[in-house]
C-alpha positions as CSV (number, residue, x, y, z in Angstrom):
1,X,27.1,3.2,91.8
2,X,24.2,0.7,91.9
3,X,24.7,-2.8,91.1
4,X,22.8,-4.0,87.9
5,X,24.5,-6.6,87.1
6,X,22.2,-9.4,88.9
7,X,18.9,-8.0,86.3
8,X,17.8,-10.0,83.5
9,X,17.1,-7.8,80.0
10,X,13.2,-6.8,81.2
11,X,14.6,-5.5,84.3
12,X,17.5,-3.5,83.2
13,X,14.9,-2.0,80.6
14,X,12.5,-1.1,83.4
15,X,15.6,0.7,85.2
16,X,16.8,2.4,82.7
17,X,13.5,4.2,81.3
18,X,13.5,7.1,80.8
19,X,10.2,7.6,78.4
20,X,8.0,9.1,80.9
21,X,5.9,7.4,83.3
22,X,6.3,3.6,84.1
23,X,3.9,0.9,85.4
24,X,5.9,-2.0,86.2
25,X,3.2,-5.0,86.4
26,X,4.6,-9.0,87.3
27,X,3.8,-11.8,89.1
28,X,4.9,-12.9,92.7
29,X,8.8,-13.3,92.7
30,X,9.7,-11.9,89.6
31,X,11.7,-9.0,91.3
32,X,9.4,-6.3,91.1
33,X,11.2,-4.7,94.7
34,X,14.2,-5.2,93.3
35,X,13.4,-3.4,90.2
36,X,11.4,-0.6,92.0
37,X,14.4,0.1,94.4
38,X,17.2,0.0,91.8
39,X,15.2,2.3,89.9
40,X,15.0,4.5,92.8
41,X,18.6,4.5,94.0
42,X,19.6,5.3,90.0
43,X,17.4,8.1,89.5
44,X,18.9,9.5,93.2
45,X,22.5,9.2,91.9
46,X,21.7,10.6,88.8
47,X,20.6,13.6,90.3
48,X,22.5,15.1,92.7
49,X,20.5,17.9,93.5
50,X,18.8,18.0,96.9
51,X,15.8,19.7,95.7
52,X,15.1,16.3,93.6
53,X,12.6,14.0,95.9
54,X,11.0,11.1,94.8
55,X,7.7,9.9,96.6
56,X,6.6,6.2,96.4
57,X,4.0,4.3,97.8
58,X,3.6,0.6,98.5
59,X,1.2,-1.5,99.9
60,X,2.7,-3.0,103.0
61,X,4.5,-1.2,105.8
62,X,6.7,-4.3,105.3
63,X,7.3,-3.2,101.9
64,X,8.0,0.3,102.6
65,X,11.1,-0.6,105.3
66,X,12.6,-3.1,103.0
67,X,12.8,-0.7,100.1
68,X,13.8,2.4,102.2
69,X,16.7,0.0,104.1
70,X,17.7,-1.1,100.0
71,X,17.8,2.2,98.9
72,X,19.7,3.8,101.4
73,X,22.3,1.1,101.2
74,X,23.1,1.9,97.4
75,X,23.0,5.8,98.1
76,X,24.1,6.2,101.8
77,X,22.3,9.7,103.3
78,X,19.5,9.6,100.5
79,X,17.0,9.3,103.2
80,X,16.3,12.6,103.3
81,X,15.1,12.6,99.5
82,X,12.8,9.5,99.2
83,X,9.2,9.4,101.2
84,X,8.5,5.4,101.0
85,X,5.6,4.9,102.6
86,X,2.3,2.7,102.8
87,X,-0.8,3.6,100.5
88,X,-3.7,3.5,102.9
89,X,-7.2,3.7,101.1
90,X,-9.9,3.3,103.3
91,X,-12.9,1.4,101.2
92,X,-15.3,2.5,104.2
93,X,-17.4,5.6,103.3
């Protein structure tokens, strides 16, 4: 089960929606990875189901590793069930 005991009240509520879509939107430092990637992992262990896959996009390739290392340390063989990868968006036309 994932940890959430290190969350402040904003964070846990950000976890634990479950009202549709979320946009999770703070500043440098606040924990937004850590937020993202417990969301994740909870959703994964919630559903069990290998035809559940979640897709999610980041900015960084630096970003992307940390989160995919994260997540598969809270649900061990999830790998095959989350695509983390960078956004590329090429501004050249």
């Amino acid at each position: 089960m994932v940890d959430l005991s290190t969350l402040n009240d904003r964070q846990l509520e950000a976890v634990r929606w479950n009202g549709g879509p979320l946009l999770v939107l703070a500043g440098p430092g606040s924990g937004k990875t850590t937020v993202l990637t417990k969301r994740i992992a909870c959703l994964l262990e919630q559903s069990s189901s290998d035809h559940f896959r979640i897709l999610a996009l980041t900015f960084t390739n630096k970003a992307a590793s940390e989160m995919r290392n994260r997540i598969e340390a809270f649900v061990p063989g999830s790998g095959n069930r989350v695509l983390l990868e960078r956004f590329l968006h090429e501004l050249n036309r």
